[in-house]
Residue, then its C-alpha position, 0 to 999 in steps of 0.5 A: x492343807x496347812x504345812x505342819x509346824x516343825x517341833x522346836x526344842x528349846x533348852x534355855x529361856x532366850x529373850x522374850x521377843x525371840x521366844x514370841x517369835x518361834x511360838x508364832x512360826x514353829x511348835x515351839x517347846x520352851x524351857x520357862x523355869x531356864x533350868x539346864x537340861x540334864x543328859x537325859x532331857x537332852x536325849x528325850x529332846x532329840x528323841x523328839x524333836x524336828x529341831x533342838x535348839x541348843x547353848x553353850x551349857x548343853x553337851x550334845x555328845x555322840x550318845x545322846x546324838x545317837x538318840x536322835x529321832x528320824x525327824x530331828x535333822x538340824x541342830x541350831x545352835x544358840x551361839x557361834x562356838x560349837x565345841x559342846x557339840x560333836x559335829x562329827x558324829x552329827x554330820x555323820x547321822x545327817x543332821x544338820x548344824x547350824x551356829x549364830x556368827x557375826x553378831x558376837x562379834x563386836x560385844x566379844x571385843x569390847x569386852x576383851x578391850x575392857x579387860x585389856x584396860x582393866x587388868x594392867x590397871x588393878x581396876x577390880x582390885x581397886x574397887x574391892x579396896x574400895x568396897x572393904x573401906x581399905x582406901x586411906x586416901x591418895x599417894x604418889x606410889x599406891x596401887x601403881x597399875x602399867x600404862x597400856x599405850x606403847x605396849x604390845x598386844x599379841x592377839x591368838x586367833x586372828x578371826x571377827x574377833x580378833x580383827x575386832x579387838x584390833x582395832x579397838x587396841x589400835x586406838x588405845x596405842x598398843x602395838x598389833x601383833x597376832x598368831x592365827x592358824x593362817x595369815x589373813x590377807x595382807x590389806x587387812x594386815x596393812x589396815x590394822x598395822x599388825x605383825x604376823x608370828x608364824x610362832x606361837x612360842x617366839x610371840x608368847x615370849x615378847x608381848x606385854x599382853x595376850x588376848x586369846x580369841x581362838x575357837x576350842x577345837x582339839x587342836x587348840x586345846x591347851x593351846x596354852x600348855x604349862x610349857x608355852x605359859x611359862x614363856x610369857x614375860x613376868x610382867x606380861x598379862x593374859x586375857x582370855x575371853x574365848x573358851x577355858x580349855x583353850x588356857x591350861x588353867x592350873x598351870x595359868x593359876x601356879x604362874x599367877x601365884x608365883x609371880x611368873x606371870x603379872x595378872x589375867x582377865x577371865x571370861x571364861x573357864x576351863x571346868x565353868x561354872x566351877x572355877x579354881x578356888x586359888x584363882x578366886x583368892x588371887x588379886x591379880x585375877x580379874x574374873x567375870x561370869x562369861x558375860x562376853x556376849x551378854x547384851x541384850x541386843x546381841x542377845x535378840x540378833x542371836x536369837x533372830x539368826x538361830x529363827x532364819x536357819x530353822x526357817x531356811x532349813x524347814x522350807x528346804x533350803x541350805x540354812x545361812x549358817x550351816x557349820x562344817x567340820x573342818x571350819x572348828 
């Protein structure tokens, strides 16, 4: 007799040869208008499901964990962050988690890198310009952006990411500095040329930008509090491209408006999709929709990741991708 399919429940649409897929493998349950799933869907899905299939928009809390079924035994996430998701309370019900690492990995960096070009050079207040005809033509001091070669370049949170977005700002000509939870190993140091802080403070006080490509955890909440925020230089620039709560985003938002610090790139957001009203008016303020990830090919090899944990997992085997608590 045929092994019954386990019932997946998807909670956003994914890309259409990832949804083909999980029809042909599991009972697959799709979200076809991509409405976000309020809490109650979320507890009726666990209440169902032998798989939920969550994104970073769902907040898998302890309640509606405490409404999981018997069957619903593995949560596969659809992403490498799993902030939204209490693995505590999970693990201790016996159910399985699993994220989707690796794949992000170069998309993320390039468009921190992105960010790291653009901001110091008023890109996106150029195009505005631009774009309201306020452009009266070339001159010698207008729009004076800074040069990025030369500069020093402190990256928080030395994982894929951050090794990524060294590289690439290596070729850029910016000087490697980072702060991590733990020093990576010396060869990839000496590769990447980069500095260890093992203070967070002294490095926020002596770089010329930040890139922030740490995980949300407890510990890393407000990691930039309004108190380490105002050690950063006056001409210096953030670049956040990894989650909004990791940045005290008022105190950010204060310090853009004074002056105290030149300018930011945003990914991401503390409140997302609301975002500051004085962030949106402020020109030094590169803002995009949490696009970090947003290619089509990664897309696919998340979606590729998430369908070989639930298969691993429903044959009986460890999934490739479990997460553990102590890794956040």
């Amino acid at each position: 007799m045929p092994k019954k399919k386990p019932l997946v429940i998807v909670t956003r649409r994914l890309p259409d040869a990832i949804e083909t897929r999980m029809m042909e493998l599991f009972d697959a349950r799709l979200n076809l208008d991509d409405q976000p799933f309020d809490k109650q869907a979320l507890i009726e899905a666990a209440a169902t499901a032998d798989v939920v299939v969550p994104t970073v928009t769902d907040r898998i809390d302890a309640e509606v964990i405490a409404a999981a079924g018997p069957a619903m035994t593995l949560i596969a996430n659809y992403g490498t962050g799993v902030d939204h998701i209490d693995l505590a309370a999970a693990h201790g019900q016996g159910i399985t988690v699993t994220n989707t690492p690796d794949v992000l990995t170069e998309d993320t960096a390039d468009m921190t890198m992105a960010l790291i070009l653009a901001v110091p050079r008023r890109l996106a207040e150029g195009e505005r310009l631009m774009r309201a005809g306020a452009w009266g033509g070339w001159s010698p001091t207008w729009m004076l952006g800074n040069r990025v070669n030369g500069k020093r370049l402190g990256i928080i949170g030395m994982g894929r990411i951050g090794q990524a977005v060294a590289r690439r700002a290596r070729g850029f000509g910016l000087s490697i500095h980072y702060h991590n939870r733990h020093r990576i190993h010396v060869e990839v140091e000496h590769a990447l040329e980069a500095t260890y802080w093992d203070s967070l403070d002294q490095m926020l006080a002596r770089m010329d930008i930040l890139s922030i490509n740490c995980p949300h955890t407890p510990a890393t909440y407000h990691l930039l509090s309004a108190r380490r925020l105002k050690l950063i230089q006056p001409h210096a620039y953030v670049v956040n491209t990894a989650r909004g709560e990791v940045i005290d985003e008022t105190a950010l938002t204060q310090l853009l408006i004074s002056g105290d610090i030149a300018g930011a790139g945003l990914d991401v957001f503390e409140n997302e999709p609301a975002v500051n009203p004085k962030l949106l008016a402020q020109d030094n303020v590169l803002l995009l929709p949490h696009l970090g990830s947003a290619t089509l090919e990664g897309r696919v090899d998340m979606g590729d990741k998430v369908i070989a944990n639930i298969k691993a997992f429903t044959d009986g085997h460890q999934p490739p991708d479990r997460v553990l608590s102590d890794q956040f």
